[in-house]
N, C-alpha and C positions, 0 to 999 in steps of 0.2 A: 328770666321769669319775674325779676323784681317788679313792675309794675303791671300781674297778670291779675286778675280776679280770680277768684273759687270757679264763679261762673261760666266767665270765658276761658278758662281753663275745662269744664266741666264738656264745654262747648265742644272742643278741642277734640279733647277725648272721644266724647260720640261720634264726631266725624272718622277720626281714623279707626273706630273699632268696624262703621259702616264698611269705608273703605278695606279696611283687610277682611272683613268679612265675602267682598262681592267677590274675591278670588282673584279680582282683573288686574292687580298689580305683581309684577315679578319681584322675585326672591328678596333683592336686595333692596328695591325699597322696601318689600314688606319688614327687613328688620331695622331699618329706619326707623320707618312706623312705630315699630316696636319699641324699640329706643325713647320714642319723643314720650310714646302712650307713657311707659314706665314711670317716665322722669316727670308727666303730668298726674298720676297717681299718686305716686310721691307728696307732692308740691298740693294736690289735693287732702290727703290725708293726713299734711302739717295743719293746714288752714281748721280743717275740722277739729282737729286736737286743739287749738287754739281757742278757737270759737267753743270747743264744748268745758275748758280753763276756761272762759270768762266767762260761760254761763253758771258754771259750778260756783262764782262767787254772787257776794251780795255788797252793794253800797253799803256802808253804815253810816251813820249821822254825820260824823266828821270827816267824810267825805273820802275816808279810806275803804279799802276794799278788806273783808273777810273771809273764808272759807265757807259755803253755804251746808247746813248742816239739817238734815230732814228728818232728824231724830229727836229734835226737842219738839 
């Protein structure tokens, strides 16, 4: 998954939630599926924690990053 996107990862996801949903696959792929979905959840739910750490800061003048802080 090192060079997957949020997106095409997101992508991913939707298809085999379709696919185990239509019922038409048997057992054992469906916990394949199951397997991939998890480990793309995952790998989704990094990206966002990350993504929502670097929205939590803020540039400062010198060009380092600070803690953003919505109470002053």
């Amino acid at each position: 998954m090192e060079n997957e996107t949020f997106e095409s990862a997101l992508l991913k996801l939707e298809d085999i939630i379709r696919e185990l949903e239509s019922g038409e696959i048997d057992l054992d792929k469906s916990l394949d599926k199951y397997k991939e979905a998890t480990t793309l959840v995952n790998f989704c739910s990094d990206k966002l924690k990350n993504a929502q750490e670097t929205v939590n800061k803020i540039l400062k003048e010198d060009g380092t990053f600070e803690d953003f802080n919505t109470n002053e």
